[in-house]
PDB file of N, CA, C and O in Angstrom:
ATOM      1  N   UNK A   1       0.811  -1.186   0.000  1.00  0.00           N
ATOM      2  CA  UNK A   1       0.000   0.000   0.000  1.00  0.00           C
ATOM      3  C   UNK A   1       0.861   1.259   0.000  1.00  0.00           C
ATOM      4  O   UNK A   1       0.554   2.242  -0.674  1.00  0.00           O
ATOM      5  N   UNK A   2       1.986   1.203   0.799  1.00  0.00           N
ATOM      6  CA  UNK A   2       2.679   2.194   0.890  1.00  0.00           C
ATOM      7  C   UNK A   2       3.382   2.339  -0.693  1.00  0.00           C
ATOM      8  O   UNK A   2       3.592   3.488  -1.079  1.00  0.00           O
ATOM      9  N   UNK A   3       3.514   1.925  -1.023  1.00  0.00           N
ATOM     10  CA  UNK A   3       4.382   1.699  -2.644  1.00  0.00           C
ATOM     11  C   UNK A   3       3.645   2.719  -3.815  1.00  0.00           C
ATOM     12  O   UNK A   3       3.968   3.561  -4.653  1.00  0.00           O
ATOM     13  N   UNK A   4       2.878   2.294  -3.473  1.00  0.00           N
ATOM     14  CA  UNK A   4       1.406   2.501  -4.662  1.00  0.00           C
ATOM     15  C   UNK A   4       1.031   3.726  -4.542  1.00  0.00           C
ATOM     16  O   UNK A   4       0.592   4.401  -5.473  1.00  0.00           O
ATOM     17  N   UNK A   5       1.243   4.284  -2.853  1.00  0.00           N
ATOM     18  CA  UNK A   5       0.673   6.024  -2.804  1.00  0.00           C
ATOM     19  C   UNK A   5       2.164   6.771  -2.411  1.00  0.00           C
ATOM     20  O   UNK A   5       2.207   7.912  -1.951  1.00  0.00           O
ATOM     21  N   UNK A   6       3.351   5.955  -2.663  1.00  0.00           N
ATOM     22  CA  UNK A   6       4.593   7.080  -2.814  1.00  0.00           C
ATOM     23  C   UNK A   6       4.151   7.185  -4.371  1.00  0.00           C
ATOM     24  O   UNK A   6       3.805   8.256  -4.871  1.00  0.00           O
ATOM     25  N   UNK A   7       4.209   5.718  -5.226  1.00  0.00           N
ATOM     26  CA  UNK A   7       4.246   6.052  -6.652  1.00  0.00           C
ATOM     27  C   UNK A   7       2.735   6.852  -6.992  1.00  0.00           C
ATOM     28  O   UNK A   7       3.038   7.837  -7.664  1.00  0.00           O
ATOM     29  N   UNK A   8       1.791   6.827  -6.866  1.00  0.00           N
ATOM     30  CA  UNK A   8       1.227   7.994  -7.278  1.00  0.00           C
ATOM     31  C   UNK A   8       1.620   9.559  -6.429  1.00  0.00           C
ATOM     32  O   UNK A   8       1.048  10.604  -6.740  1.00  0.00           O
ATOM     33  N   UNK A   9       2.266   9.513  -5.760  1.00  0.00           N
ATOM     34  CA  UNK A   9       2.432  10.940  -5.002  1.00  0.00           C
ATOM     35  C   UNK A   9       3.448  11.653  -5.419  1.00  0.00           C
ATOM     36  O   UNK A   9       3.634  12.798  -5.008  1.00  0.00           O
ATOM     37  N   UNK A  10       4.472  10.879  -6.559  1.00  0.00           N
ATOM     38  CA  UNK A  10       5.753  10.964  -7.352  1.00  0.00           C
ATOM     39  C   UNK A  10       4.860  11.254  -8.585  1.00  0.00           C
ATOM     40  O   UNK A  10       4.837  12.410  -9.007  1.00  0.00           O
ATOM     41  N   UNK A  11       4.142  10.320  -9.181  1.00  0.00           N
ATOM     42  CA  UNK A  11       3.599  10.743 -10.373  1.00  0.00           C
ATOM     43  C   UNK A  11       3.302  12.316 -10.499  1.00  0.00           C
ATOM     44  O   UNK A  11       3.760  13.125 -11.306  1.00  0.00           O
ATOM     45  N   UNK A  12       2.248  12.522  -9.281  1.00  0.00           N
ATOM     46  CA  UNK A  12       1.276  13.604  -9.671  1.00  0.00           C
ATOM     47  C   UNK A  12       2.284  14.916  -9.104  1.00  0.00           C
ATOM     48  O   UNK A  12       2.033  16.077  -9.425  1.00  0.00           O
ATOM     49  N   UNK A  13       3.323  14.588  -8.316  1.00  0.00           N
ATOM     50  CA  UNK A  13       4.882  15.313  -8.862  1.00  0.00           C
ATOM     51  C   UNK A  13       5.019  15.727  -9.638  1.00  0.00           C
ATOM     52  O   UNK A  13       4.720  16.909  -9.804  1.00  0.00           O
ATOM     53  N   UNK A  14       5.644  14.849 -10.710  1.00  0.00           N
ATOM     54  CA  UNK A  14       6.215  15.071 -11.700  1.00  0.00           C
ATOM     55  C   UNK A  14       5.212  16.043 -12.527  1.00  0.00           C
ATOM     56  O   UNK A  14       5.617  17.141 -12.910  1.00  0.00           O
ATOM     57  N   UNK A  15       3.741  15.555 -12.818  1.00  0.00           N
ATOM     58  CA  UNK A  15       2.870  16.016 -13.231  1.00  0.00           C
ATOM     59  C   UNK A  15       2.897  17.183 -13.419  1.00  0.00           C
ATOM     60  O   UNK A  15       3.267  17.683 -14.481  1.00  0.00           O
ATOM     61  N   UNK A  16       2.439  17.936 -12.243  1.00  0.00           N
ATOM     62  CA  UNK A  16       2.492  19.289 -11.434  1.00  0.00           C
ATOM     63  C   UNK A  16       3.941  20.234 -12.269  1.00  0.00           C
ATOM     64  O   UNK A  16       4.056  21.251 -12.953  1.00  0.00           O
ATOM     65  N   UNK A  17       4.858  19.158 -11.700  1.00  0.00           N
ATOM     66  CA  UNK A  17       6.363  19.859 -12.139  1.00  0.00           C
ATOM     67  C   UNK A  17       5.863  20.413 -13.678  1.00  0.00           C
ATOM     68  O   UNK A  17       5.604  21.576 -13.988  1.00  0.00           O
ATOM     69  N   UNK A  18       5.825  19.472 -14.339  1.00  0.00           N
ATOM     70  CA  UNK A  18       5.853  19.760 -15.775  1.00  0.00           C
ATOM     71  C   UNK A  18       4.637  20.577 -16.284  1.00  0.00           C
ATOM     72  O   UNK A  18       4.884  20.924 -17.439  1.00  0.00           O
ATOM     73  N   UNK A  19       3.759  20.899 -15.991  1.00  0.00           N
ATOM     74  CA  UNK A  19       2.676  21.858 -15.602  1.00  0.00           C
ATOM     75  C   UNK A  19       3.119  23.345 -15.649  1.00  0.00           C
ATOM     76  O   UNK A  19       2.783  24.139 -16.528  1.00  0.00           O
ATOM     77  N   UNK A  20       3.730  23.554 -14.836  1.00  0.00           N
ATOM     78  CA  UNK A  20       4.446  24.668 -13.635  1.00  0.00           C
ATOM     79  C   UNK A  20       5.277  25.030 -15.267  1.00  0.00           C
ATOM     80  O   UNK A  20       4.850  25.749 -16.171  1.00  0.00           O
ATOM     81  N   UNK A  21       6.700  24.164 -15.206  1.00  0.00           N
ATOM     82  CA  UNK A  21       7.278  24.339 -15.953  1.00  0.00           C
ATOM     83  C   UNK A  21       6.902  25.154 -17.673  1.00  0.00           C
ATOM     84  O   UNK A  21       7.354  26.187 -18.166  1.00  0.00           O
ATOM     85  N   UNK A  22       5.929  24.172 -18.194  1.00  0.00           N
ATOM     86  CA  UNK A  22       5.182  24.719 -19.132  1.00  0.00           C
ATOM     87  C   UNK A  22       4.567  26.190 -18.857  1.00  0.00           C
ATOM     88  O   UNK A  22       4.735  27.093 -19.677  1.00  0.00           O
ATOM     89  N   UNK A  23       4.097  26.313 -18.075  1.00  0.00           N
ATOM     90  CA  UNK A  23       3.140  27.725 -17.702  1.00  0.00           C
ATOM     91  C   UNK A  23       4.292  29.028 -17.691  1.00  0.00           C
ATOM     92  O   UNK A  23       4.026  30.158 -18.101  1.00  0.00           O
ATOM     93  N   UNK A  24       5.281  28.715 -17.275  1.00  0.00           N
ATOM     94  CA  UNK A  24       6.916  29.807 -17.028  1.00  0.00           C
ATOM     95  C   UNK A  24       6.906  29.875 -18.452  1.00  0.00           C
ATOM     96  O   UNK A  24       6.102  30.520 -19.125  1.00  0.00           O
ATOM     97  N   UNK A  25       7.610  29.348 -18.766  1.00  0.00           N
ATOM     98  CA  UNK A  25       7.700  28.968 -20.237  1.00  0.00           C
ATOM     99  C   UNK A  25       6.927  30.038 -21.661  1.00  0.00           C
ATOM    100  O   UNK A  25       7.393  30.777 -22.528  1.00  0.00           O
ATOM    101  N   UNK A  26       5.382  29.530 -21.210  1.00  0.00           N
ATOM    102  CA  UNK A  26       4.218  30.154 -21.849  1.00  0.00           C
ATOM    103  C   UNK A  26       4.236  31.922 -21.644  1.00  0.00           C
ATOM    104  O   UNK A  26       4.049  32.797 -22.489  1.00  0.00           O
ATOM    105  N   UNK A  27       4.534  32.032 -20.200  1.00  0.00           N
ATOM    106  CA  UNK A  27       4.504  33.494 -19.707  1.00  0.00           C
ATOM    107  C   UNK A  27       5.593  33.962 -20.107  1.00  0.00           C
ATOM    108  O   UNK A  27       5.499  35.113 -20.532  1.00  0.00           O
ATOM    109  N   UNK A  28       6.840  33.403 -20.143  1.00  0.00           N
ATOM    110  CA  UNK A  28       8.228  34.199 -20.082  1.00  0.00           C
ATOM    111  C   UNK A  28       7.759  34.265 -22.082  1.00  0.00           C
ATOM    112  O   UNK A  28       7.374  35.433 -22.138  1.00  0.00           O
ATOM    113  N   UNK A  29       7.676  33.959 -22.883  1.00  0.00           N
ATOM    114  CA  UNK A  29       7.834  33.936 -24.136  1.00  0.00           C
ATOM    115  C   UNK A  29       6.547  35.162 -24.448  1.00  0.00           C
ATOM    116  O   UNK A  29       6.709  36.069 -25.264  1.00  0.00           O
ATOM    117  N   UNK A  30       5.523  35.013 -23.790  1.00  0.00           N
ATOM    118  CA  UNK A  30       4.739  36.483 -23.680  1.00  0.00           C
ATOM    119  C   UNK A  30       4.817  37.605 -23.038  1.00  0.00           C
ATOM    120  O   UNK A  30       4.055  38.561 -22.888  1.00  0.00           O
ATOM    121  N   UNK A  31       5.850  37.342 -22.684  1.00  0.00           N
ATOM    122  CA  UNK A  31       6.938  38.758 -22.159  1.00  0.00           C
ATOM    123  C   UNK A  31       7.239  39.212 -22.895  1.00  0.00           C
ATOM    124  O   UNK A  31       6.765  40.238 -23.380  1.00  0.00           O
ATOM    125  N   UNK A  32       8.489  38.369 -23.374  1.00  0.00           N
ATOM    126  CA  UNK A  32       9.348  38.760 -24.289  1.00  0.00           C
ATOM    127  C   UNK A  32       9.222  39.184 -25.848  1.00  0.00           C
ATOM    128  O   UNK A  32      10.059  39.763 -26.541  1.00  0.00           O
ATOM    129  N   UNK A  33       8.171  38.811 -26.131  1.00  0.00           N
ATOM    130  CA  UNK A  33       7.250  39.136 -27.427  1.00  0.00           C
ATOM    131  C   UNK A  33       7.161  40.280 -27.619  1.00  0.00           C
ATOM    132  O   UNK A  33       6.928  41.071 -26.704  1.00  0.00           O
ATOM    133  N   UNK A  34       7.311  40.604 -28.752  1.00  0.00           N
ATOM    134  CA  UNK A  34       6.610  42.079 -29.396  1.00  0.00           C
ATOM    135  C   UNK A  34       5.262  42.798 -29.431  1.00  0.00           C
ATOM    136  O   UNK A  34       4.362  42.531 -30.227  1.00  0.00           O
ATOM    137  N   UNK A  35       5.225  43.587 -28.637  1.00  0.00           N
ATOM    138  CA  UNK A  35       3.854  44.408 -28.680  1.00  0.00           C
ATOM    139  C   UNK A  35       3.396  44.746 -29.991  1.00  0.00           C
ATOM    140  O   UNK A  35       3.911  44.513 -31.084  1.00  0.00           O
ATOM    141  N   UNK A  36       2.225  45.399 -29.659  1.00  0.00           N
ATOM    142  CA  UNK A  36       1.370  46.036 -30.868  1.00  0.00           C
ATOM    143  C   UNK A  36       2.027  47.349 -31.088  1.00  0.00           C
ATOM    144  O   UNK A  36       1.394  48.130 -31.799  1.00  0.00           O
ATOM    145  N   UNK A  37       2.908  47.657 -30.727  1.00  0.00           N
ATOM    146  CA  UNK A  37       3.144  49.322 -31.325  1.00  0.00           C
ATOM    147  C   UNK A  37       4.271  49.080 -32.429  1.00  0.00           C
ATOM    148  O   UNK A  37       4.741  47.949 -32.553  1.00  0.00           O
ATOM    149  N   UNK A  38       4.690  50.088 -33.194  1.00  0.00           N
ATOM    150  CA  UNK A  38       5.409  49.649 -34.098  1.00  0.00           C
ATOM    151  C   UNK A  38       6.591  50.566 -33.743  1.00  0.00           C
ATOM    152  O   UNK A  38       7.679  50.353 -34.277  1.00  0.00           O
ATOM    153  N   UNK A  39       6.388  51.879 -32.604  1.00  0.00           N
ATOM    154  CA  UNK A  39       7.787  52.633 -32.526  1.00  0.00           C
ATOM    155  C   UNK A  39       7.226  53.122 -31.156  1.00  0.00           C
ATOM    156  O   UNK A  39       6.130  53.637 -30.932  1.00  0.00           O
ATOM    157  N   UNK A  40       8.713  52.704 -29.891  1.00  0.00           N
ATOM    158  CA  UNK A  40       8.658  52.795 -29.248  1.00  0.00           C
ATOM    159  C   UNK A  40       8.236  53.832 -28.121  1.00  0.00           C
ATOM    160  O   UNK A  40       9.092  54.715 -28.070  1.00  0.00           O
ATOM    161  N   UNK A  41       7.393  54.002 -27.359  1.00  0.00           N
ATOM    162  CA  UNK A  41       7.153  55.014 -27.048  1.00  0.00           C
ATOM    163  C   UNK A  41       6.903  55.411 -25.501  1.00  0.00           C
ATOM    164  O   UNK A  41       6.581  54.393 -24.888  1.00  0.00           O
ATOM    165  N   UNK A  42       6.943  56.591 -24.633  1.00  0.00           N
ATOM    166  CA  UNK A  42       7.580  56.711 -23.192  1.00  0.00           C
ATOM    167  C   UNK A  42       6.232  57.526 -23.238  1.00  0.00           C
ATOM    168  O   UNK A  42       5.696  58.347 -23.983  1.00  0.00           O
ATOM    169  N   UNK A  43       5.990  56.936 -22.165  1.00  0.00           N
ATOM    170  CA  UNK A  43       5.178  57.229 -21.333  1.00  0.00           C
ATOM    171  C   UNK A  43       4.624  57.129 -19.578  1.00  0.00           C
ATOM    172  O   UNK A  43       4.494  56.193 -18.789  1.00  0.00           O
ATOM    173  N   UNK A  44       4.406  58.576 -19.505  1.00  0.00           N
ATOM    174  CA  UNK A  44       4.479  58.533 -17.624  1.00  0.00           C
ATOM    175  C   UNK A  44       3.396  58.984 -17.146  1.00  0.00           C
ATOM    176  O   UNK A  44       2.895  60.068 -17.446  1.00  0.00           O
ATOM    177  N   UNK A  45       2.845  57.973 -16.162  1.00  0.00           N
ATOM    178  CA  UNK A  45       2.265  58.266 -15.014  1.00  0.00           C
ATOM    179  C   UNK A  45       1.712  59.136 -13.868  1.00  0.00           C
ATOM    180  O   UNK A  45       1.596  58.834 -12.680  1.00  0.00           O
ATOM    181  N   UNK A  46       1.506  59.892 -14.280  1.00  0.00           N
ATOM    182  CA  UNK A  46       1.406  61.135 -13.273  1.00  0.00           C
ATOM    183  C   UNK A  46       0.806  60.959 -12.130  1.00  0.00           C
ATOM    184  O   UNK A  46      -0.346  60.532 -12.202  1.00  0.00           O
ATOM    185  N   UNK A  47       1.530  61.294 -10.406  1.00  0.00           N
ATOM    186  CA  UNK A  47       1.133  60.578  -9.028  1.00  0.00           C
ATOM    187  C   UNK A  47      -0.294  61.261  -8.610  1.00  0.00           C
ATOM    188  O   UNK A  47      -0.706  62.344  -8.194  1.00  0.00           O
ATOM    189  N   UNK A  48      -0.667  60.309  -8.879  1.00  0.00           N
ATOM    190  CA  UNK A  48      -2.397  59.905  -8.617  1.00  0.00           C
ATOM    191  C   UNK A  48      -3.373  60.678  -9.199  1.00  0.00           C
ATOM    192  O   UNK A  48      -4.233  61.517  -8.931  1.00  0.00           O
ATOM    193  N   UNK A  49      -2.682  59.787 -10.492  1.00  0.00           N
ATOM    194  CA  UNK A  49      -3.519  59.500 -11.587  1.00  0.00           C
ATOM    195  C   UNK A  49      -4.575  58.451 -11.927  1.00  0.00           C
ATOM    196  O   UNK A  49      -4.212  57.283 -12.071  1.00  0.00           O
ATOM    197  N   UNK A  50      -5.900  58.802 -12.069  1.00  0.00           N
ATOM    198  CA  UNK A  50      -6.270  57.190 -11.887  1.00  0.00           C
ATOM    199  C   UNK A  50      -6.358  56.706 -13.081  1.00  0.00           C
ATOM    200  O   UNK A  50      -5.832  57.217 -14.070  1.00  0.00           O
ATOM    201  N   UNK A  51      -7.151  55.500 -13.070  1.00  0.00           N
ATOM    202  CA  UNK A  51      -6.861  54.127 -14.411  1.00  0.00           C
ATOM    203  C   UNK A  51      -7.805  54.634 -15.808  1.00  0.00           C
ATOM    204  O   UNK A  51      -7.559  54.203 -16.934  1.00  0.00           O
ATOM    205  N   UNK A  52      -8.857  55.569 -15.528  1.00  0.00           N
ATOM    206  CA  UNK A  52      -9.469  56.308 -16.791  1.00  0.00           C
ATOM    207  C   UNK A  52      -8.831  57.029 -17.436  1.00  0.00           C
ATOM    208  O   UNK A  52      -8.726  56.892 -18.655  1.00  0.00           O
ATOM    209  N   UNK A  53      -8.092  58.236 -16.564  1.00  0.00           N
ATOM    210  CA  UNK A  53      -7.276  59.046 -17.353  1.00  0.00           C
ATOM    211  C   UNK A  53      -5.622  58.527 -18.033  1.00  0.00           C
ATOM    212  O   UNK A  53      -4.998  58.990 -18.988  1.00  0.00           O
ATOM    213  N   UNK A  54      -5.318  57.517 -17.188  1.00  0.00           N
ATOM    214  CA  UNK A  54      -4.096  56.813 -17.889  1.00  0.00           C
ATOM    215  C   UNK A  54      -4.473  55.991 -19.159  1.00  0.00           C
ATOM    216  O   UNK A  54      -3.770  55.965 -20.169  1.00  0.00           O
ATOM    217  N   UNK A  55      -5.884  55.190 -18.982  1.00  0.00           N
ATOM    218  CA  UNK A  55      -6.482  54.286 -20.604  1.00  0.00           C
ATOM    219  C   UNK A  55      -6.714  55.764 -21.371  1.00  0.00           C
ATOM    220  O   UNK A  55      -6.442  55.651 -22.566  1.00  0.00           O
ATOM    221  N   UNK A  56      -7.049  56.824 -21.084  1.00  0.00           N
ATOM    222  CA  UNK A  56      -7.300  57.827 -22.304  1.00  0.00           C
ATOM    223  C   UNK A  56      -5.959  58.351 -22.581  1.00  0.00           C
ATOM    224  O   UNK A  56      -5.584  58.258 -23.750  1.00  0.00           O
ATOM    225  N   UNK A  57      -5.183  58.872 -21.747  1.00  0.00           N
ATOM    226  CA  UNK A  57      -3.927  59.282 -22.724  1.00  0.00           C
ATOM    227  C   UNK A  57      -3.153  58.372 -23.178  1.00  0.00           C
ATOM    228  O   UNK A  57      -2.158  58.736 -23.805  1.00  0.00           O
ATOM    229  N   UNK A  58      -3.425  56.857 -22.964  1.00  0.00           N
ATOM    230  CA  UNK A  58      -3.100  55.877 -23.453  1.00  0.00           C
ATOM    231  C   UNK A  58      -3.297  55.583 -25.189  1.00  0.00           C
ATOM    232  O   UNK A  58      -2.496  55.385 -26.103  1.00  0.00           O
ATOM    233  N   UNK A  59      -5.424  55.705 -25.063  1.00  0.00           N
ATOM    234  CA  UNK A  59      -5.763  55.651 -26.458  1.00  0.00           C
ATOM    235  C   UNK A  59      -5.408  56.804 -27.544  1.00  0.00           C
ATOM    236  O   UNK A  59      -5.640  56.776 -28.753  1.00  0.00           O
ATOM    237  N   UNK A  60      -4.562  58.185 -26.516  1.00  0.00           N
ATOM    238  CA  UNK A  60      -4.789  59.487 -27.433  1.00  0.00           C
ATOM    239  C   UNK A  60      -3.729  58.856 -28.024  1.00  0.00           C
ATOM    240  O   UNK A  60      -3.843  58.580 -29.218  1.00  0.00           O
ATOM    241  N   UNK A  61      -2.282  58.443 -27.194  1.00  0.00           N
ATOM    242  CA  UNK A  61      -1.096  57.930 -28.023  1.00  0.00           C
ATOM    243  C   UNK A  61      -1.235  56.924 -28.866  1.00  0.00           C
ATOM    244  O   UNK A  61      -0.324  56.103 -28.969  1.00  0.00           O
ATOM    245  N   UNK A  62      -2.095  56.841 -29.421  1.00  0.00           N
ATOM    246  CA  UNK A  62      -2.718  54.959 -29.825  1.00  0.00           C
ATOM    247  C   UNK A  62      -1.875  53.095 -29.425  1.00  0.00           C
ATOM    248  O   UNK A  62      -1.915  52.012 -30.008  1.00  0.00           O
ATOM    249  N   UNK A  63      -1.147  53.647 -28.039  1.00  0.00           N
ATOM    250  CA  UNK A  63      -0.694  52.403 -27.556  1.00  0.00           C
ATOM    251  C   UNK A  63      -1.847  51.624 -27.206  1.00  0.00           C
ATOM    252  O   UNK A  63      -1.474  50.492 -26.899  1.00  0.00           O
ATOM    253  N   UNK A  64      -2.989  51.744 -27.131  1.00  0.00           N
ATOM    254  CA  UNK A  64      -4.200  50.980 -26.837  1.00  0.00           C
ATOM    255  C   UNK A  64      -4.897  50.669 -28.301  1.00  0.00           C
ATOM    256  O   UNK A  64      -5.948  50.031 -28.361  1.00  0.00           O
TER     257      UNK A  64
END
């Protein structure tokens, strides 16, 4: 009995592991990817600013 629930408790290990692994993977490569803009562009934040007026001078720059 003991055998049977190390080896499934190793399986669903490994499982998990390779899961995990895949998901890093998935995220780090949609990092690193190229956005939608075609020329780079700077843009700042102004302190306490909220999330409407940052999506509109967002869409004025057309990074949205």
């Amino acid at each position: 009995m003991w055998r049977s629930l190390a080896s499934n408790a190793l399986t669903l290990f490994i499982v998990v592991f390779v899961l995990i692994a895949g998901l890093i993977t998935w995220g780090q490569q949609r990092y690193v990817a190229p956005g939608p803009l075609t020329q780079t562009i700077c843009f700042k934040v102004g302190k306490g600013a909220t999330m409407s007026a940052v999506s509109s001078a967002l869409q004025q720059q057309g990074a949205v």
